[in-house]
C-alpha positions as CSV (number, residue, x, y, z in Angstrom):
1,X,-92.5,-93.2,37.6
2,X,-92.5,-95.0,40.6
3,X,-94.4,-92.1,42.2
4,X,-97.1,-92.0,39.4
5,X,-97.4,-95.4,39.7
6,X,-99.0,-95.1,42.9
7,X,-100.9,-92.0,42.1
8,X,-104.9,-92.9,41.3
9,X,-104.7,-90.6,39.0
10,X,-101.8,-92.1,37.4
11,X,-104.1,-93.8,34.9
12,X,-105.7,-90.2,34.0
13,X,-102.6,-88.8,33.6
14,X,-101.4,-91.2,31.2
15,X,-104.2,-90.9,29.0
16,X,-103.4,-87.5,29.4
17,X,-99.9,-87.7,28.6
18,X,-100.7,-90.4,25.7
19,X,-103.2,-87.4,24.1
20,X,-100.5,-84.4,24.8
21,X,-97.8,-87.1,23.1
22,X,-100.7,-88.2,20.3
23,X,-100.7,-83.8,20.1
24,X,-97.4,-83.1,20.5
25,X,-96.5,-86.1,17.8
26,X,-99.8,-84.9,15.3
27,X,-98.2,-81.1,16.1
28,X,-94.7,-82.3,15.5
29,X,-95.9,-83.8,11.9
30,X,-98.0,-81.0,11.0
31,X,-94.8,-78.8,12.0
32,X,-93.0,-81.3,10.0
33,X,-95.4,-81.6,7.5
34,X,-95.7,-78.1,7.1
35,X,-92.1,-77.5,7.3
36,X,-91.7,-79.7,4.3
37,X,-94.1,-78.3,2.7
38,X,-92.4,-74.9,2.9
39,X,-89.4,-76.8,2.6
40,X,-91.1,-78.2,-1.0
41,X,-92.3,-74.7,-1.8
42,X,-88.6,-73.4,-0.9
43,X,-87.4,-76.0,-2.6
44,X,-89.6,-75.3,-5.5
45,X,-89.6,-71.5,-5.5
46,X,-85.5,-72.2,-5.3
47,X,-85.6,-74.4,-8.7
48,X,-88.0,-71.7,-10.4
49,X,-85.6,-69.3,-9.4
50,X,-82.9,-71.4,-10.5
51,X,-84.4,-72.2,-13.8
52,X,-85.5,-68.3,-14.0
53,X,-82.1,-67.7,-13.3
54,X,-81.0,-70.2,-15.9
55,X,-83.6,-69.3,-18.6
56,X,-82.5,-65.2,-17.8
57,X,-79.1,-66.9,-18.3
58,X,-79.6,-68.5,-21.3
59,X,-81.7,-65.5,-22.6
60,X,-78.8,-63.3,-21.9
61,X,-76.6,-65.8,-23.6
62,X,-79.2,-66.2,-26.3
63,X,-79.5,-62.1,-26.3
64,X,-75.8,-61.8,-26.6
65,X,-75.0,-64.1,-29.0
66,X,-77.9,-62.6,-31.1
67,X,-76.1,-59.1,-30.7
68,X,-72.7,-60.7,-31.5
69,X,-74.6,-61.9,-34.5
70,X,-75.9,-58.7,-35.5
71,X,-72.2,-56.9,-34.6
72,X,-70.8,-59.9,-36.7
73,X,-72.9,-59.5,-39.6
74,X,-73.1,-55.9,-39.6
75,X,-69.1,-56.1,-39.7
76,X,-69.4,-58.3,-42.5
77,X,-71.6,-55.7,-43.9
78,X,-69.5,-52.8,-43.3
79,X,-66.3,-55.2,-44.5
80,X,-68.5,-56.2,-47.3
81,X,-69.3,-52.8,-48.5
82,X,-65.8,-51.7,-47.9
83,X,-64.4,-54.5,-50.2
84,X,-66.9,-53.4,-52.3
85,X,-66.1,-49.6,-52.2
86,X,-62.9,-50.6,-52.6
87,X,-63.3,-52.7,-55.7
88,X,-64.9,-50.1,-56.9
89,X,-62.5,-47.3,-56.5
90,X,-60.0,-49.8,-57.9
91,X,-62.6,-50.7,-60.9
92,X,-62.5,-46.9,-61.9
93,X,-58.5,-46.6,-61.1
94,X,-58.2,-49.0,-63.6
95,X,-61.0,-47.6,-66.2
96,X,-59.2,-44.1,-65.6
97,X,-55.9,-45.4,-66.2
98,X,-57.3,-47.3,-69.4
99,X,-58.7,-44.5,-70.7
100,X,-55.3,-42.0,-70.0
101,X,-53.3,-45.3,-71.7
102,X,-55.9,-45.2,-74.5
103,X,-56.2,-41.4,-74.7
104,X,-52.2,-41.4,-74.4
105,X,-51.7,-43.9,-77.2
106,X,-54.0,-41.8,-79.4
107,X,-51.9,-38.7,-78.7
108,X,-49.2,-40.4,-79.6
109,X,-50.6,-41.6,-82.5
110,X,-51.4,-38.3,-83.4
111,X,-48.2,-36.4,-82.4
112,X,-46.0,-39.3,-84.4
113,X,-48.3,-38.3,-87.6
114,X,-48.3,-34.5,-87.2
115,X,-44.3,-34.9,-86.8
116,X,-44.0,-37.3,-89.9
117,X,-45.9,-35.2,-91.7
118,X,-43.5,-32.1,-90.4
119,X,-40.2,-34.1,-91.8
120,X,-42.0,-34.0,-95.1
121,X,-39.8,-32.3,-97.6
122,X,-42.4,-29.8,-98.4
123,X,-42.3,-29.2,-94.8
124,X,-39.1,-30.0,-92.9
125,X,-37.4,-26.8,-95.0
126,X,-39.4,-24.7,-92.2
127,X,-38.4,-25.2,-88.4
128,X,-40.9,-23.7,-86.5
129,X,-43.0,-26.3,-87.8
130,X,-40.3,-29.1,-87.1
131,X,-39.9,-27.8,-83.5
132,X,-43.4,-27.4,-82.7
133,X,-44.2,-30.8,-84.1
134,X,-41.3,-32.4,-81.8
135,X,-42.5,-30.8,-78.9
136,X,-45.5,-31.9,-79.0
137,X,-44.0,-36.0,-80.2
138,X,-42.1,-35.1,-76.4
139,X,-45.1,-34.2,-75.0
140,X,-46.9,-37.3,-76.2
141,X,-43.4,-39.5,-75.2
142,X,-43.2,-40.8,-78.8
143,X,-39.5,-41.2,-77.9
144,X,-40.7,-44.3,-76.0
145,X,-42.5,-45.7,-78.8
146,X,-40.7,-44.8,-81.8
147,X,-36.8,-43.5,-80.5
148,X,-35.6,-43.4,-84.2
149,X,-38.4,-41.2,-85.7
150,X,-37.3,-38.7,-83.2
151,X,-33.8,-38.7,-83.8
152,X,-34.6,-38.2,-87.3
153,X,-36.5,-35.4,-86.4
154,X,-33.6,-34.0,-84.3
155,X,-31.4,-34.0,-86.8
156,X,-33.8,-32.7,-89.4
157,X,-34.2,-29.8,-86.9
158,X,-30.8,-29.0,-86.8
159,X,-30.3,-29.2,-90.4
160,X,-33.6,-26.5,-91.2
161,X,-32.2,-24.1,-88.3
162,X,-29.2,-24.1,-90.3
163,X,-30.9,-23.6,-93.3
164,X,-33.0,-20.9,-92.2
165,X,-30.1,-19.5,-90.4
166,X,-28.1,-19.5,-94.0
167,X,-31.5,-17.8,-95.4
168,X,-31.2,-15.1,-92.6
169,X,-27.7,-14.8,-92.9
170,X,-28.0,-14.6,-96.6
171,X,-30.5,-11.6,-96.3
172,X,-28.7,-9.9,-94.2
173,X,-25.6,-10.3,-96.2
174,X,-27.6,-8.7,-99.0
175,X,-28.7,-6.3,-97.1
176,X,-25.4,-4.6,-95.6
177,X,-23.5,-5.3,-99.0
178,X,-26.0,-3.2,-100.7
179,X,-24.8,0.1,-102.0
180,X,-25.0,2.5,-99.3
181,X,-27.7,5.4,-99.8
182,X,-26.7,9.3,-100.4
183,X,-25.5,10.4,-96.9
184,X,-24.8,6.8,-95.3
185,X,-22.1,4.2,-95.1
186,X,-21.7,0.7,-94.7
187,X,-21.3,-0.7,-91.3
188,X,-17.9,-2.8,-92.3
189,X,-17.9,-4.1,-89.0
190,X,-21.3,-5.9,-88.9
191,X,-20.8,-7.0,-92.4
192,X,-17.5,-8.8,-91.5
193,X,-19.1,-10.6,-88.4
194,X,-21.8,-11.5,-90.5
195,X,-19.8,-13.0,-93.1
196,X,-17.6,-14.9,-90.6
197,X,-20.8,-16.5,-89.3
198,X,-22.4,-17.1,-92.4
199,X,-19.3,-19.1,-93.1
200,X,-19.3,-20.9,-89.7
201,X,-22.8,-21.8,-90.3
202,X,-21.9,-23.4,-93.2
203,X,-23.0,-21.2,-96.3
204,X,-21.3,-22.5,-99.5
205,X,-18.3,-19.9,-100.5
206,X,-20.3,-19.7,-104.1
207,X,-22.5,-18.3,-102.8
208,X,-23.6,-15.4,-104.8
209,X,-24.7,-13.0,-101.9
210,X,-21.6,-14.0,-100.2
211,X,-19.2,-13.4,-102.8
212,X,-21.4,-9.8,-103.4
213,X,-20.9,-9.2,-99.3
214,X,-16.9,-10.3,-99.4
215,X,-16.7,-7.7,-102.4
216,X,-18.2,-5.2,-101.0
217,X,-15.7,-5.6,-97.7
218,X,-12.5,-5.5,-100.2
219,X,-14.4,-2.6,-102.3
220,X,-14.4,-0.8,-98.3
221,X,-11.0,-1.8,-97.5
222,X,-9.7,-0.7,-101.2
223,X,-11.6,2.8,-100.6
224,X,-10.6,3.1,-97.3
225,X,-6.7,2.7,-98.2
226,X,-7.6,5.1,-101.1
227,X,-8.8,7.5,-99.1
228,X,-5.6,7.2,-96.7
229,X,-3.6,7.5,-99.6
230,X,-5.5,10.4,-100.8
231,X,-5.6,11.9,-97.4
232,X,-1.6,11.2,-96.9
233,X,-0.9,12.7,-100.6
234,X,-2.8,15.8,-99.6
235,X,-0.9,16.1,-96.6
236,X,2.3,16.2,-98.7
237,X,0.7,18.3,-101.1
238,X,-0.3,20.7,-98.6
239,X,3.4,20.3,-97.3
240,X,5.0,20.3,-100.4
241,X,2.5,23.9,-100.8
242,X,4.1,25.1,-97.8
243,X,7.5,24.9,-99.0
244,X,6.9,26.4,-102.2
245,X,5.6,29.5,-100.0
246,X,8.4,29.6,-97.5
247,X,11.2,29.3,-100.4
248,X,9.1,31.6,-102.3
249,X,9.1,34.2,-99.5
250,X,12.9,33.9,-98.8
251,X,13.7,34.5,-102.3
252,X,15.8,31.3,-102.5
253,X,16.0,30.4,-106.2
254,X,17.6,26.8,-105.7
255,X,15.4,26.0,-102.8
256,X,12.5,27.4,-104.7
257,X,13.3,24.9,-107.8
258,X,14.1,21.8,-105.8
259,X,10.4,22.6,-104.1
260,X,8.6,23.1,-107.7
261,X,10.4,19.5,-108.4
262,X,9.2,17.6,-105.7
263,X,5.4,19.8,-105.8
264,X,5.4,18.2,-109.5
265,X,5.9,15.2,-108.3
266,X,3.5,14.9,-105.1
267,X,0.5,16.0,-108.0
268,X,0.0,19.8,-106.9
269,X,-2.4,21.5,-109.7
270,X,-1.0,23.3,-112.8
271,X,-2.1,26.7,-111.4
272,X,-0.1,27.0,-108.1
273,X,3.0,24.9,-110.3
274,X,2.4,27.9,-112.8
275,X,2.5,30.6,-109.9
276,X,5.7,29.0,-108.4
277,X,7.3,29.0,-111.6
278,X,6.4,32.5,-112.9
279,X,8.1,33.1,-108.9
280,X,10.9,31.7,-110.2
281,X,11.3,33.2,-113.2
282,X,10.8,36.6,-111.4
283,X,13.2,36.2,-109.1
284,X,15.8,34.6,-112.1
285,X,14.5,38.3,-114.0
286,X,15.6,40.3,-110.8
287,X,19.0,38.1,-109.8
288,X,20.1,39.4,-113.3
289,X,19.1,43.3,-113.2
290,X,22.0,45.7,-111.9
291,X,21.1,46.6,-108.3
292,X,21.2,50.1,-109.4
293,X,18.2,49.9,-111.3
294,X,15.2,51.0,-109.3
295,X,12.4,49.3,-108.5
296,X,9.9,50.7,-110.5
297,X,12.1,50.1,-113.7
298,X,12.7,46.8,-112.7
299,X,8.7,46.4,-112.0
300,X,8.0,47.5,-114.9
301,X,10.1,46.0,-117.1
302,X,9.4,42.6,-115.1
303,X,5.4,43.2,-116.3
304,X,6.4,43.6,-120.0
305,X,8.5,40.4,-119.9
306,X,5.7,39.0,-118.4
307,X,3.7,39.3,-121.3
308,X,5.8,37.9,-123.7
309,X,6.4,35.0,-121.4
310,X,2.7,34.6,-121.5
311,X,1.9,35.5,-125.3
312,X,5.2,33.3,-126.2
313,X,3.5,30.2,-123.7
314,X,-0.1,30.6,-125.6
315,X,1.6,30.2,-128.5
316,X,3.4,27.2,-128.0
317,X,0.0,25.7,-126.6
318,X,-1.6,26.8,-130.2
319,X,1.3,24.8,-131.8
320,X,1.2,21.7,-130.0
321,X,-3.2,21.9,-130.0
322,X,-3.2,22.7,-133.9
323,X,-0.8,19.7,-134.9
324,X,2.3,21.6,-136.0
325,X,4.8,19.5,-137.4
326,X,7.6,18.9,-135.5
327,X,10.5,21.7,-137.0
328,X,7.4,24.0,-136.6
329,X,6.8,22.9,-132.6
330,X,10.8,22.3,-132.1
331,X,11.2,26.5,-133.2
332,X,8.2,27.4,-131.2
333,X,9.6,25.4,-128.0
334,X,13.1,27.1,-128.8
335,X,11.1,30.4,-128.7
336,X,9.3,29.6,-125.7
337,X,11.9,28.5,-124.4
338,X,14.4,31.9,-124.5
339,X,11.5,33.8,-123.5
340,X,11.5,32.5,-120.5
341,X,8.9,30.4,-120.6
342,X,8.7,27.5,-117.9
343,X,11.2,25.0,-118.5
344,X,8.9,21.9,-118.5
345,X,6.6,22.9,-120.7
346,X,9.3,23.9,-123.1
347,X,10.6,20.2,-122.6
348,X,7.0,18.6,-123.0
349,X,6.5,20.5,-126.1
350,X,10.1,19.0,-127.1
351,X,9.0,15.7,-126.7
352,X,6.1,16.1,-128.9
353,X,7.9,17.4,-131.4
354,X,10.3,14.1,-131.5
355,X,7.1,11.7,-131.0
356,X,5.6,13.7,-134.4
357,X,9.3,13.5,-136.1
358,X,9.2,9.8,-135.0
359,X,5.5,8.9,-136.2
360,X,6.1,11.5,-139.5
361,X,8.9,8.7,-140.4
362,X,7.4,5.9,-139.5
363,X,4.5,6.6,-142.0
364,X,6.7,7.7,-144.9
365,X,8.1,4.2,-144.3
366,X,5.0,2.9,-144.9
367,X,3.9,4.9,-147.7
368,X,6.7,3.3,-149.8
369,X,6.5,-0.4,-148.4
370,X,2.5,0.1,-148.7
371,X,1.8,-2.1,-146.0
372,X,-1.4,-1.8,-144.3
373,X,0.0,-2.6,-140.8
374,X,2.6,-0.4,-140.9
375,X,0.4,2.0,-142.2
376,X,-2.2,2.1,-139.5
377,X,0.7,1.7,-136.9
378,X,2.0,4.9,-137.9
């Protein structure tokens, strides 16, 4: 400064340096005014993109909140119309289940009056109709509503199966007691079991088609013994017939008689008796010939007694069939008798003699005391 001070163009030079520091300092506030110029349109551009960025902000909140809105409400929608749906799902649950009550009720309704109607006593004697109408009072569950109606009906039930059992049983009672057609039989065994469960289920014991079945099972039983009887008499007889042909074939006169005697008494016929006795009589005829008398004689001989054993038999028949009296029939049987006509017959006619002696008193008795009694007694 010292050198400039002393320069003559010192005074140049500071209005030279004034002007470049008046340039430099205009320069320097342009700069500066320029700077804060840009710095205020920075600054500005930097709050509009602040604000921007605050408006974009609070649009996007704004946006957001609108589209939680929107999601809200449409949630409270969809909620909405689910509660709704719900409600009415639960609306028609409950009108369903109104009408099954109500159509239930009705059906019991009806099922109680179709099974009062069944118990009727124009009705209840049938059970089909009884069961079918408590099936269908299960079905309905009457037993719910009216428990004692149906245990009147279960009883009722039991009572017509019984009933109709008895009917069945009672049919069929008539049925196998009936006479048995030509070339069939009773079935005994089936009638007994169904008299044992006509009993068990109760059938009175007076019952008329019982009593006719319970017959007809002692009628069986009495044949059946019958015919055992009969069967066990004709094995004797046959026996008894045997016997008679064995003694008659071994000639043996007492053995011969003792088999007549116990023929007679199992009930062999007149005819083979007859036979057996004209045997006997044969062989009495022969014991008493001489042996030396030949065969032929004796055969002979043996045919004419014969005859008169038969002509003297038909005539003590004729006596005792004609009425004879009883000296007349006692003579004959004598006759008979020594002509060697059977014994028993001789004996019989004997016997009818002394029954006609007996009643030919008995009536003179009568004659003389003339009483009517006595008379028709005799």
């Amino acid at each position: 400064g010292g050198t400039a001070a002393g320069d003559p163009w010192s005074g140049n030079w500071t209005s030279e340096a004034s002007q470049q520091h008046h340039g430099a300092e205009a320069s320097r506030n342009r700069q500066e005014a320029q700077d804060k110029q840009m710095a205020a349109r920075y600054a500005e551009l930097e709050r509009k993109r602040v604000e921007d960025e605050e408006n974009a902000k609070r649009n996007e909140d704004m946006r957001q909140k609108k589209a939680q809105w929107a999601e809200d409400q449409r949630l409270q929608q969809q909620e909405q119309l689910v509660r709704d749906q719900e409600q009415m799902m639960r609306d028609r649950e409950q009108a369903r289940l109104d009408m099954e009550q109500e159509a239930r009720r009705r059906r019991q309704d009806d099922a109680r009056l179709t099974l009062k109607s069944a118990l009727d006593p124009s009705m209840a004697k049938d059970p089909h109709v009884v069961e079918w109408a408590l099936q269908e009072a299960k079905k309905a569950g009457v037993d719910e509503v009216d428990p004692e109606l149906m245990a009147a009906a279960e009883q009722q039930l039991g009572a017509s199966r019984t009933a109709d059992r008895q009917r069945v049983l009672a049919t069929k009672l008539e049925r196998l007691a009936a006479p048995p057609t030509a070339g069939s039989v009773r079935n005994l065994e089936a009638l007994k079991g169904t008299i044992e469960e006509a009993r068990s289920m109760g059938l009175p014991a007076d019952d008329e088609r019982l009593r006719a079945a319970e017959q007809a099972v002692a009628q069986e039983h009495a044949l059946a013994a019958r015919k055992e009887a009969e069967a066990k008499a004709e094995g004797a007889r046959r026996e008894r017939l045997g016997e008679l042909q064995e003694a008659c074939h071994a000639r043996d006169l007492p053995r011969l008689q003792s088999a007549i005697q116990q023929a007679r008494t199992e009930g062999l016929s007149e005819g083979v008796l007859r036979k057996a006795g004209l045997h006997v009589q044969a062989l009495r005829f022969w014991f008493r010939k001489p042996r030396d008398v030949s065969r032929e004689e004796a055969f002979k001989e043996w045919r004419a007694t014969a005859g008169d054993i038969q002509r003297a038999r038909t005539a003590l028949v004729a006596e005792v069939n004609r009425g004879a009296g009883s000296e007349e029939l006692e003579q004959s049987a004598r006759a008979a008798f020594d002509a060697g006509v059977d014994e028993r017959i001789c004996e019989e006619a004997a016997q009818i003699a002394a029954k006609r002696c007996e009643a030919h008193d008995q009536a003179a008795c009568a004659l003389v005391s003339r009483e009517p009694s006595e008379l028709r007694a005799a």
